[in-house]
C-alpha positions in Angstrom: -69.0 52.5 -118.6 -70.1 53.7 -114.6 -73.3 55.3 -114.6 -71.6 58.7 -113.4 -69.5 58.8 -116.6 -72.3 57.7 -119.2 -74.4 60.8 -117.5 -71.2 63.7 -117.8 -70.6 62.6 -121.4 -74.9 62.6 -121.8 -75.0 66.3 -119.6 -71.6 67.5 -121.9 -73.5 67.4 -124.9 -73.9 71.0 -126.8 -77.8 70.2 -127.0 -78.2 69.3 -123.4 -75.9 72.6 -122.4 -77.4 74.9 -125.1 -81.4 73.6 -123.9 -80.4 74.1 -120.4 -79.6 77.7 -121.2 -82.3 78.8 -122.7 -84.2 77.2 -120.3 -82.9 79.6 -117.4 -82.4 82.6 -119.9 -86.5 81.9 -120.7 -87.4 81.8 -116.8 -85.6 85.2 -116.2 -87.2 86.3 -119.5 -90.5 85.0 -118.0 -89.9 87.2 -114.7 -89.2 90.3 -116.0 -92.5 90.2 -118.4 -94.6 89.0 -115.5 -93.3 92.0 -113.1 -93.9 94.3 -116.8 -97.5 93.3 -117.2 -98.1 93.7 -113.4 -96.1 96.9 -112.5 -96.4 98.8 -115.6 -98.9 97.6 -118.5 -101.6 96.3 -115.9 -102.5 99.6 -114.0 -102.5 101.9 -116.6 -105.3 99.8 -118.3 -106.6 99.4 -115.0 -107.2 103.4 -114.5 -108.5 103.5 -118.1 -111.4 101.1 -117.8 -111.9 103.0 -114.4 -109.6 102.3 -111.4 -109.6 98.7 -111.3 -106.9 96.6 -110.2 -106.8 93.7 -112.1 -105.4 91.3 -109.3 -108.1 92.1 -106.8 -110.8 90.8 -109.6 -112.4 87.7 -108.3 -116.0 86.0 -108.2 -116.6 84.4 -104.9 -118.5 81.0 -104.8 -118.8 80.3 -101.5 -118.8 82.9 -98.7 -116.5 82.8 -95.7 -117.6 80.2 -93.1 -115.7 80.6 -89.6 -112.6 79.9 -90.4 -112.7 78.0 -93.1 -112.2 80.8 -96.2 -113.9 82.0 -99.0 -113.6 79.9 -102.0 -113.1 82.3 -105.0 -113.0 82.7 -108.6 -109.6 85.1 -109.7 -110.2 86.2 -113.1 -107.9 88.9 -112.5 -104.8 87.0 -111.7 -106.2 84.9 -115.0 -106.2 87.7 -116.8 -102.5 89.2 -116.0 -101.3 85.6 -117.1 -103.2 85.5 -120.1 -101.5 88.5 -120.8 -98.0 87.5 -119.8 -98.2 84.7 -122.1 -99.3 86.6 -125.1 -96.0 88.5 -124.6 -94.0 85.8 -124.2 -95.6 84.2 -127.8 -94.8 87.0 -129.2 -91.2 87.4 -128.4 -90.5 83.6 -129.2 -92.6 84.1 -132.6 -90.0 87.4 -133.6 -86.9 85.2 -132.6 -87.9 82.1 -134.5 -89.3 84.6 -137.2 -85.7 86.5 -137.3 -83.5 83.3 -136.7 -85.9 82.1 -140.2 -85.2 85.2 -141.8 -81.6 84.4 -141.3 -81.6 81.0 -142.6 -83.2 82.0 -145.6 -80.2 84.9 -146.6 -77.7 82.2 -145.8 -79.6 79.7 -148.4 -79.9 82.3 -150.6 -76.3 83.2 -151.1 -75.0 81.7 -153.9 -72.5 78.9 -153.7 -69.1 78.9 -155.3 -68.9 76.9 -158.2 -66.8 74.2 -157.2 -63.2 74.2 -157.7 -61.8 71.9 -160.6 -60.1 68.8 -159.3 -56.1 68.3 -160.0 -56.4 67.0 -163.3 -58.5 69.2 -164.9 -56.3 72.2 -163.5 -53.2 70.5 -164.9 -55.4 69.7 -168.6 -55.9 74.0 -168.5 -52.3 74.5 -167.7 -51.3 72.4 -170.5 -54.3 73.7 -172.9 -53.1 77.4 -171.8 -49.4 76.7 -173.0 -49.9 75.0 -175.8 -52.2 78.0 -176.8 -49.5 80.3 -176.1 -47.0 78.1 -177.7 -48.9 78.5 -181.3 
């Protein structure tokens, strides 16, 4: 087997195609809470706890030298990402939660009892008309 064939028939696989999917599907996801933290959760806290803008929080260690620049310490960014993935937990946590919760109605259904094999169906046919017979 070439080494191009072994790697379609390893790239075809339903695991490979369903992981690579939810690993774009989870970067786009990713995105959009990042810009929702930033653009729209972010200020509003910020103008609570009194105008602050959470991405402009830093600490500087060492002060500007010529051109060589400051070397600094941004909690704020920390912060927003700290906050992003507390989001994102919580998201992945209510799917695996619901996909659970799914699982567990499916196992709960009752199975049908199974269906008698041919010769016990033919042992009631012939148990039926011998009943009717008499």
């Amino acid at each position: 087997m070439s080494m191009m064939s072994e790697f379609r028939e390893f790239a075809m696989r339903g695991n490979v195609v369903d992981m690579a999917v939810g690993i774009v599907i989870g970067g786009a996801f990713g995105k959009i809470v990042s810009s929702f933290v930033n653009d729209v959760l972010m200020p509003p806290i910020g103008l609570a706890v009194g105008g602050v803008d959470f991405t402009q929080l830093s600490m500087t260690l060492k002060e500007a030298v010529g051109e060589t620049p400051a070397v600094t310490l941004n909690y704020g960014s920390f912060i927003q990402t700290v906050v992003d993935f507390i989001i994102i937990a919580f998201a992945i946590f209510m799917v695996i939660k619901a996909m659970n919760s799914m699982k567990k109605k499916e196992e709960e259904k009752p199975a049908e009892p199974p269906k008698p094999s041919a010769e016990e169906s033919l042992l009631t046919e012939i148990r039926d008309l011998l009943k009717h017979n008499n």
